[in-house]
C-alpha positions as CSV (number, residue, x, y, z in Angstrom):
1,X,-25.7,-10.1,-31.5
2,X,-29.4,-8.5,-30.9
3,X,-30.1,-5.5,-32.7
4,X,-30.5,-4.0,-29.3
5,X,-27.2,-5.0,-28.3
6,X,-25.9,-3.0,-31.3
7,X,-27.7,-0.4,-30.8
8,X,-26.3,0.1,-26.9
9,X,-22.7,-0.7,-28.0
10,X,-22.7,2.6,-31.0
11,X,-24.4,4.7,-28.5
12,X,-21.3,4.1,-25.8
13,X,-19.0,4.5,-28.9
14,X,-20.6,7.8,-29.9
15,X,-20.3,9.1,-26.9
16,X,-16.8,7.8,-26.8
17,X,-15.8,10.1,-29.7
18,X,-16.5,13.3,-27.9
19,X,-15.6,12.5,-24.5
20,X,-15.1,9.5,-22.3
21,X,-18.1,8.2,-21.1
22,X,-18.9,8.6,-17.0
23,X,-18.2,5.5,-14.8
24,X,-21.9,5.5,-14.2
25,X,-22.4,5.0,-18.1
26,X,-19.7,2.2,-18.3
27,X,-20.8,0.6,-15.6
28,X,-25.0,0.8,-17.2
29,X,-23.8,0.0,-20.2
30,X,-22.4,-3.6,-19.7
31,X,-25.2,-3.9,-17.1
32,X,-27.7,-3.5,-20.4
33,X,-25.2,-5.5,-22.3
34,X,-25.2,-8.5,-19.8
35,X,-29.3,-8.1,-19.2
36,X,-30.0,-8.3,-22.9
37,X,-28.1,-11.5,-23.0
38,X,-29.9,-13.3,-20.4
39,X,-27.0,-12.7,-17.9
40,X,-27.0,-11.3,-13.9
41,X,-24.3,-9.2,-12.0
42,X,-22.5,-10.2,-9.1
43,X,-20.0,-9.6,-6.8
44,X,-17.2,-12.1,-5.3
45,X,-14.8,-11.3,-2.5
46,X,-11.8,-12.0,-3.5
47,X,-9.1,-11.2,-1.2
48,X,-8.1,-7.2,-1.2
49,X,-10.8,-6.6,-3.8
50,X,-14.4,-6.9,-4.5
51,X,-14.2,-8.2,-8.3
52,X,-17.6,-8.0,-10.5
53,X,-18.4,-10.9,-12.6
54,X,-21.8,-11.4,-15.0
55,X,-23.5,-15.0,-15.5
56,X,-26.1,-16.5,-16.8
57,X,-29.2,-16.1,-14.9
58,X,-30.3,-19.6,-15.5
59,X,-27.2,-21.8,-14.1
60,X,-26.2,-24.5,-16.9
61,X,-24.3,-26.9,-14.6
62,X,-21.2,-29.0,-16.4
63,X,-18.0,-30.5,-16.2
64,X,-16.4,-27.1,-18.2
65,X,-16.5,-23.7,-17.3
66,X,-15.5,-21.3,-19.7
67,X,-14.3,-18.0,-17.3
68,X,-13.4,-14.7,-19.7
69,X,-11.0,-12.4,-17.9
70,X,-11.5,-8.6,-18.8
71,X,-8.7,-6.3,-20.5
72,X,-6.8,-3.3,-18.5
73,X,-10.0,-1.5,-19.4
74,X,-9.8,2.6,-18.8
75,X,-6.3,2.7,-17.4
76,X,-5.0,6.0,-18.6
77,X,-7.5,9.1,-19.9
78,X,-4.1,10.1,-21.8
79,X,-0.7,9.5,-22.3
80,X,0.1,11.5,-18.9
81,X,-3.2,10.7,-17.1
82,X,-4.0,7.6,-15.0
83,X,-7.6,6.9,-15.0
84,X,-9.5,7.5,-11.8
85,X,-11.7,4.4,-12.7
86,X,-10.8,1.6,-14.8
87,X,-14.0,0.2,-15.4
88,X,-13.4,-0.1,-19.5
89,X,-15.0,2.0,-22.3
90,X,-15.4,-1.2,-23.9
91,X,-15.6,-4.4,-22.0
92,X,-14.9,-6.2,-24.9
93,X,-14.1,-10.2,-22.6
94,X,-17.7,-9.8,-21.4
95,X,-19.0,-9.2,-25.4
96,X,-16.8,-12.6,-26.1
97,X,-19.0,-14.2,-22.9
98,X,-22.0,-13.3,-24.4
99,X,-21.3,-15.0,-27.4
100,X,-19.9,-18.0,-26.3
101,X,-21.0,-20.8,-28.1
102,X,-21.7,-23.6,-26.0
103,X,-21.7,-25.2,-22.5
104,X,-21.3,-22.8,-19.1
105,X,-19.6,-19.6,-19.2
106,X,-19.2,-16.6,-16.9
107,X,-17.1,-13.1,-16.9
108,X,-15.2,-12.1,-14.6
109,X,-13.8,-8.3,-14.3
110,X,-10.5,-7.0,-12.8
111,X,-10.0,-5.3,-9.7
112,X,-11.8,-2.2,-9.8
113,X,-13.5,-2.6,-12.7
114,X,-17.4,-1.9,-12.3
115,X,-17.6,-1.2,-8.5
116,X,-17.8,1.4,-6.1
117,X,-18.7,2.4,-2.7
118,X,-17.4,0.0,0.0
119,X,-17.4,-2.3,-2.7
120,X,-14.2,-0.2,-4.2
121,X,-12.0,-1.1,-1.0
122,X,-8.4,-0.7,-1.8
123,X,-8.6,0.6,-5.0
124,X,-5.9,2.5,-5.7
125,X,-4.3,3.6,-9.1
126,X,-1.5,1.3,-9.0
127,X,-3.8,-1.9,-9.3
128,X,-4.2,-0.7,-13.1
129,X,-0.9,0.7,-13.6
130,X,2.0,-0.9,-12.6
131,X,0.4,-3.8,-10.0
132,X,-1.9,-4.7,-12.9
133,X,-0.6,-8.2,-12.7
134,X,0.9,-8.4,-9.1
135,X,0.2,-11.3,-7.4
136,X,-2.4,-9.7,-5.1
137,X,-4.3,-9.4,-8.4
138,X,-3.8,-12.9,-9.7
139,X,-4.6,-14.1,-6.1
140,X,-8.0,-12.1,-6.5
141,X,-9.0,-13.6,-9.8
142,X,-7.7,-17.1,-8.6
143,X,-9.8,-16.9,-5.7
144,X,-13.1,-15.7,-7.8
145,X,-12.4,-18.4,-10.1
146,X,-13.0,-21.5,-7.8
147,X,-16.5,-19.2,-6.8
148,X,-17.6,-19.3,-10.2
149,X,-16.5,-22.9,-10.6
150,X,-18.4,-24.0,-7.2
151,X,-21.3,-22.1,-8.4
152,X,-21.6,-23.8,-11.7
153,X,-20.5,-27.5,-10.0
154,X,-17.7,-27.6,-12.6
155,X,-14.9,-30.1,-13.0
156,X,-12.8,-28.2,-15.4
157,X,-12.2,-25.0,-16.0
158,X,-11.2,-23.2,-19.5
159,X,-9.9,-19.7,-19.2
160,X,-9.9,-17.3,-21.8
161,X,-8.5,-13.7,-21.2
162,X,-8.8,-10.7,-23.6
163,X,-5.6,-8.1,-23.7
164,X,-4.1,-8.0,-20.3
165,X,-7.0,-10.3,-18.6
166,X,-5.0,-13.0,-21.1
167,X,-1.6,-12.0,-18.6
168,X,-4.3,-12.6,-15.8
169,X,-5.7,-15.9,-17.1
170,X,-2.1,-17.4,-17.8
171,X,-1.1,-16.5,-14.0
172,X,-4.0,-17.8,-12.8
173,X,-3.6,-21.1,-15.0
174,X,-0.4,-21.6,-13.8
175,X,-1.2,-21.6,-10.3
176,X,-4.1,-24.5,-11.1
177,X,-4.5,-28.1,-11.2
178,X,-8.3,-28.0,-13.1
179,X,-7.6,-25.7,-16.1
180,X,-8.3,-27.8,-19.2
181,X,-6.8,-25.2,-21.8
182,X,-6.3,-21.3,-21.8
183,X,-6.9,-19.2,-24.7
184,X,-6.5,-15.7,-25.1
185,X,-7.0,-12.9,-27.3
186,X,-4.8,-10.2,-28.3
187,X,-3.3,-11.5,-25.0
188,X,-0.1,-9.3,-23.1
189,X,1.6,-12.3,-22.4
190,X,5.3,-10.9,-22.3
191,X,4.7,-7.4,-20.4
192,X,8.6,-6.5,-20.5
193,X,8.5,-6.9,-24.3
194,X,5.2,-5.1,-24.7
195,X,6.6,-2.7,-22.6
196,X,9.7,-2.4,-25.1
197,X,7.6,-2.1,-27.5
198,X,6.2,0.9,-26.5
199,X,8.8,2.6,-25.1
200,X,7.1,2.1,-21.6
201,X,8.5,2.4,-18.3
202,X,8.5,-1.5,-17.0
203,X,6.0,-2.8,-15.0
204,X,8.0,-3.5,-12.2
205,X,4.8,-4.3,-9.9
206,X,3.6,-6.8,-12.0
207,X,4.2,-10.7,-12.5
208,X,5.3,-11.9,-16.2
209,X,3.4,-14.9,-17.9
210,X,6.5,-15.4,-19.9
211,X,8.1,-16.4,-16.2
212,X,5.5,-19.0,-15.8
213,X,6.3,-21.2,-18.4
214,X,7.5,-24.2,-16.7
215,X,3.9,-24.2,-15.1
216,X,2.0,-23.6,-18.1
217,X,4.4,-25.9,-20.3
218,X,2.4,-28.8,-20.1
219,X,-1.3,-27.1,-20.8
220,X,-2.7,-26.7,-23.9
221,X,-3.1,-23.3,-25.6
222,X,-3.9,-21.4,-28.0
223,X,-3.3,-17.4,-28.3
224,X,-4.8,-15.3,-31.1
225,X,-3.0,-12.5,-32.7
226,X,-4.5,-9.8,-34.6
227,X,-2.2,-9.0,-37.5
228,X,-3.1,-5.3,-37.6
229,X,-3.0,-4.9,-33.7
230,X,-0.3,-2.0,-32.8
231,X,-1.2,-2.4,-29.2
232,X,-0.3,-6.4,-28.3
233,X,1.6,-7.6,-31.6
234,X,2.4,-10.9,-32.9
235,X,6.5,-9.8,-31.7
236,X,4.8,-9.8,-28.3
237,X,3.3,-13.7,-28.4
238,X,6.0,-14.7,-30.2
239,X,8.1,-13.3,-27.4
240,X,6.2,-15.4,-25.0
241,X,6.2,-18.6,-27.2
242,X,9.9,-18.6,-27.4
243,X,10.6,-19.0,-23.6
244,X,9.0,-22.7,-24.1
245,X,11.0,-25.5,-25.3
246,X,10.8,-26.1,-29.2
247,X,8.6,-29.3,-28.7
248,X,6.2,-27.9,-25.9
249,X,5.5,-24.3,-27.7
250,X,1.8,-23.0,-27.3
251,X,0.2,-22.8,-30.5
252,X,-0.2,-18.7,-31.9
253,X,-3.0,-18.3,-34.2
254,X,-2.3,-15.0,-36.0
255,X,-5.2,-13.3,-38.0
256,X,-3.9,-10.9,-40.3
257,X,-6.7,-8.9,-40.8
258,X,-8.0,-8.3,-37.6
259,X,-6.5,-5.5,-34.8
260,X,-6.6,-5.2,-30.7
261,X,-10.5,-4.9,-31.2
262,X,-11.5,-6.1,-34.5
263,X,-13.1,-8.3,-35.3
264,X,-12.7,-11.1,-32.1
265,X,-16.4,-10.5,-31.2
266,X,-18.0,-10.8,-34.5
267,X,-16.0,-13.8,-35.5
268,X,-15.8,-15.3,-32.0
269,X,-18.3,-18.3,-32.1
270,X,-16.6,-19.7,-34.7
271,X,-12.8,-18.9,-33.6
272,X,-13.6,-20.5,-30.4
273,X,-15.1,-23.8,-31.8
C-alpha cells in the first residue's frame, strides 16, 4: 500500500472517531483511494439501480476476471438509526481490489453505494436494510457483472465478496454458468443465523445463500473466517457449510487472529494466491 494511500485511509478513520464522515467525504475518499492505485470510476445500469464500480484505467484483457463485491457499508448510524446513505465508511472490497495480485480485476459497489443525483434512482432504505439481498439486488449485480466481464473480454469470472457483498457474490454465482470459484471474506453467508446471532429481526426481504446450495454445490470455494470477528463468526460459515452434503462441503479457512476488518487487506496478496 503507498504511503499515500495510508495516509488517506487514517485521515477517513480520524474523522471516523469523532463523527461519521459526510457522503461527499466517502465517496472522495475511495475516489483518491481508486486514483492512487491506477484505477477509474464508473457507472453501470443495472436494472433498478445505477451501481458504481472502479477499474483499472489501463484494461488488462484475460480469460479471468476477479470482480470484489462491496460490504453493507454505512447501513445504520446506530442501533435505532438507518443510514440515509450507505456508501461505506470503509470500503474495505475495493482496498482488497487494489491489492489484487495478479491478472484482471475490478470492484463493484452495491446499490446505492457511491451515487447520487439521478444516478440515486430508487434508492430507498430498504435496499440496505432488509432488501439487502433481494433478488432485485442480486439481479443488479448479475447484470453489472457480465458489463465488467464484456469490458475486460473475459472467459471466466472469479467472484470475491467482502461481508454481505460475499451473500451477494454467492447469489450471483449461483445464478451463473462462467464463475470459476467464489471466495469471500468475513462473508454473511447464512443471514437467518447471523441474524440469530444478533438477536436481529430476520431479513425477510432478502434471499439466503445457504438456500442456494444445490447451485453452488458443484463450484469451488473457499470462505475466510476471522477468528476474532463478533460481527460474521465462524458459527455463521459453518452454518452455511453444513447445508452441503459431507462430500461437496466448501472449504472454510478460519484465521484466528484476525476480526471483521483485520487484517484481510494487509495480508490479502498472499491469502488470495
Amino acid at each position: 500500500m503507498t504511503a499515500r494511500l495510508c495516509c488517506l485511509l487514517v485521515a477517513l478513520l480520524l474523522v471516523g472517531c469523532a463523527v461519521t464522515p459526510s457522503p461527499e467525504l466517502r465517496r472522495e475518499t475511495a475516489r483518491r483511494m481508486a486514483t492512487a492505485a491506477g484505477w477509474e470510476s464508473l457507472r453501470l445500469p443495472a436494472g433498478a439501480f445505477t451501481l458504481a464500480g472502479f477499474v483499472p484505467r489501463q484494461v488488462q484483457a484475460g480469460d479471468t476476471l476477479t470482480v470484489y463485491i462491496e460490504g453493507d457499508g454505512l447501513a445504520w448510524t446506530s442501533s435505532a438509526r438507518v443510514s440515509p446513505d450507505p456508501t461505506p465508511v470503509r470500503p474495505l472490497a475495493l482496498e482488497l481490489a487494489l491489492r489484487h495480485p495478479h491478472g484482471a480485476a475490478a470492484y463493484l459497489a452495491r446499490p446505492c453505494q457511491y451515487v447520487e443525483g439521478v444516478e440515486a434512482r430508487n434508492c430507498d432504505e430498504t435496499w440496505w436494510t432488509d432488501r439487502r439481498f433481494a433478488a432485485e439486488v442480486v439481479a443488479a449485480a448479475d447484470q453489472a457483472v457480465t458489463q465488467l466481464k464484456q469490458r475486460f473480454q473475459a472467459r471466466e469470472i472469479v467472484l470475491v465478496g467482502y461481508s454481505g457483498g460475499g451473500a451477494v457474490a454467492a447469489l450471483v454465482a449461483a445464478r451463473r454458468s462462467d464463475v470459476g470459484r467464489l471466495v469471500t471474506v468475513a462473508g454473511n453467508l447464512e443471514h437467518r443465523a447471523w441474524a440469530e446471532l444478533h438477536h436481529l429481526a430476520p431479513l425477510t426481504g432478502s434471499l439466503n445463500p445457504a438456500d442456494a446450495w444445490p447451485a453452488l454445490a458443484g463450484l469451488p470455494q473457499l470462505h475466510f473466517v476471522g477468528g476474532q470477528d463478533r460481527n460474521v463468526s465462524r458459527e455463521v460459515a459453518a452454518s452455511y457449510q453444513a447445508r452441503f452434503p459431507a462430500n461437496q462441503r466448501p472449504q472454510l479457512r478460519v484465521i484466528d487472529e484476525f476480526d471483521h476488518a483485520c487484517c484481510w487487506v494487509e495480508q490479502w496478496p498472499e491469502l488470495f494466491r
